[in-house]
C-alpha positions in Angstrom: -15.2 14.0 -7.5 -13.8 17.7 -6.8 -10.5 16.7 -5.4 -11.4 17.8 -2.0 -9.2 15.8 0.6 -11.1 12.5 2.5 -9.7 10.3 5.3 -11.8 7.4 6.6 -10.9 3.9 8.1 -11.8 0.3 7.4 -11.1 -3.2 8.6 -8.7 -5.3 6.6 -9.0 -9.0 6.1 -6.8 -11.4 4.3 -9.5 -12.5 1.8 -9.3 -8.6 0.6 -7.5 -9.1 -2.3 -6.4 -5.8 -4.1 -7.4 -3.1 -2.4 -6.9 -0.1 -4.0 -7.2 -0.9 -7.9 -11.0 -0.1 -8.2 -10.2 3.2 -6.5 -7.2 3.7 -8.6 -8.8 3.7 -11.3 -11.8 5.7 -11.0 -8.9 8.2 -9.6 -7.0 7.7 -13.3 -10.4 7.8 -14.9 -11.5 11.2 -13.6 -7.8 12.5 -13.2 -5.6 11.2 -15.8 -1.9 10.1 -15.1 -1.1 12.9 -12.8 -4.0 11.8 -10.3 -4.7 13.6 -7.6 -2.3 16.2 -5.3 -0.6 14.0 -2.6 -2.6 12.9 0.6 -6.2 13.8 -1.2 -7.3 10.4 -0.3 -6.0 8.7 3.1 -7.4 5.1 4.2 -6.4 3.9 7.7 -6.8 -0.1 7.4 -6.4 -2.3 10.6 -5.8 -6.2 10.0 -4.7 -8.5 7.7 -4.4 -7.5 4.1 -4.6 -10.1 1.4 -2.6 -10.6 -1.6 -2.0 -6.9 -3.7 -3.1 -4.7 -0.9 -2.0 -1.2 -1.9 -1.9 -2.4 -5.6 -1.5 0.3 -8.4 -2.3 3.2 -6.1 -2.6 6.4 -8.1 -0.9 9.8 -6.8 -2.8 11.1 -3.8 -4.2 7.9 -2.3 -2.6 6.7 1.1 -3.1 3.3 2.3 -1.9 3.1 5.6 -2.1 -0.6 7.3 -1.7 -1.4 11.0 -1.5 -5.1 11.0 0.3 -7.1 8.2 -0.1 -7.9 4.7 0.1 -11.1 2.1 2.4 -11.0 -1.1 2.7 -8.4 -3.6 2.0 -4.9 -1.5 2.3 -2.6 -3.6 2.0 -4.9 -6.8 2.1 -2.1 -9.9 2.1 0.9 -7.2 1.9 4.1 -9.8 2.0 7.2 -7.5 0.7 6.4 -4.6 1.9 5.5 -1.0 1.6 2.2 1.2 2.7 2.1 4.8 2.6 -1.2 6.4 3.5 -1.3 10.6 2.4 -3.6 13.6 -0.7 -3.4 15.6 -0.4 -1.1 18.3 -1.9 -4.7 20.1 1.3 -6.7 19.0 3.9 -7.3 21.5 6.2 -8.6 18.1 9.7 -7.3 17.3 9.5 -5.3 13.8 13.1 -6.3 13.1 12.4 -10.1 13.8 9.0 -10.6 12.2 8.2 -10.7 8.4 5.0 -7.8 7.9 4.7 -7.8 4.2 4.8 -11.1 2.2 6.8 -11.9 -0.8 7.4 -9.9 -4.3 6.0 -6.4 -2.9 6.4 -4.0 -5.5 6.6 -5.8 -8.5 6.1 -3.8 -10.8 6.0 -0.9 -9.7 6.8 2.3 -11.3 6.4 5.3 -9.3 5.6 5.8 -5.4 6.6 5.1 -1.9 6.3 2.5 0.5 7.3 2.4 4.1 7.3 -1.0 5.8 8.1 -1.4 9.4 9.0 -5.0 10.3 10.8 -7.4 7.7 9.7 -8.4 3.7 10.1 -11.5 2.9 11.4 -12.5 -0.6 11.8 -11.0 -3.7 11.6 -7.9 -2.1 11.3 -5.3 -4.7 11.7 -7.4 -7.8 10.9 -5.9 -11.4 10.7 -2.5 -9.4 10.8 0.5 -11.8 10.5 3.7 -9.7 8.9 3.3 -6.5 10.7 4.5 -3.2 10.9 2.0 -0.4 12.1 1.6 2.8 11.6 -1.3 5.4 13.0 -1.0 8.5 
């Protein structure tokens, strides 16, 4: 409620479908537009995400996913930043295997996201803002 940086951890499965808009908004709600200053609010998942993980993350919330996601990461990201990477379990090539699903960042109109593996299609459509790289 003060602003005072937190960092905690939770499991990820691909039934958890968009993580990050309830907090998102309470952020918006208590902090307007600007939100918060960056990296108040870190979240270490590990799994699967499900559709819109990471969606319409305010400034100063970090989701940071080791595992993989479903379609539309990112989906109306406003500020904050989603990082997407393998398991440190997975013997998989980043370069030859798809780790976010289709249309991440639709929407999206400010932000950064950082994948590390492929996106698969419509990467980055109706994209307004956000920084991305996927390597």
């Amino acid at each position: 409620d003060d602003g005072t940086p937190v960092e905690f951890a939770s499991h990820v499965v691909n039934e958890d479908r968009s993580a990050g808009a309830t907090l998102s908004h309470e952020v918006s709600k208590r902090f307007g537009r600007e939100g918060l200053p960056d990296g108040t609010i870190k979240v270490h998942f590990k799994g699967s995400a499900g559709q819109s993980f990471g969606c319409f993350l305010a400034p100063g919330i970090d989701f940071l996913l080791q595992g993989d996601a479903n379609d539309y990461v990112g989906k109306g990201l406003s500020g904050g930043r989603v990082v997407v990477r393998k398991s440190d379990a997975s013997t998989l090539v980043p370069s030859e295997n798809i780790i976010v699903g289709n249309v991440c960042l639709y929407g999206a109109t400010a932000g950064e996201a950082y994948f590390h593996g492929m996106a698969a299609e419509r990467f980055a459509v109706r994209n307004s803002g956000a920084k991305a790289v996927v390597e």
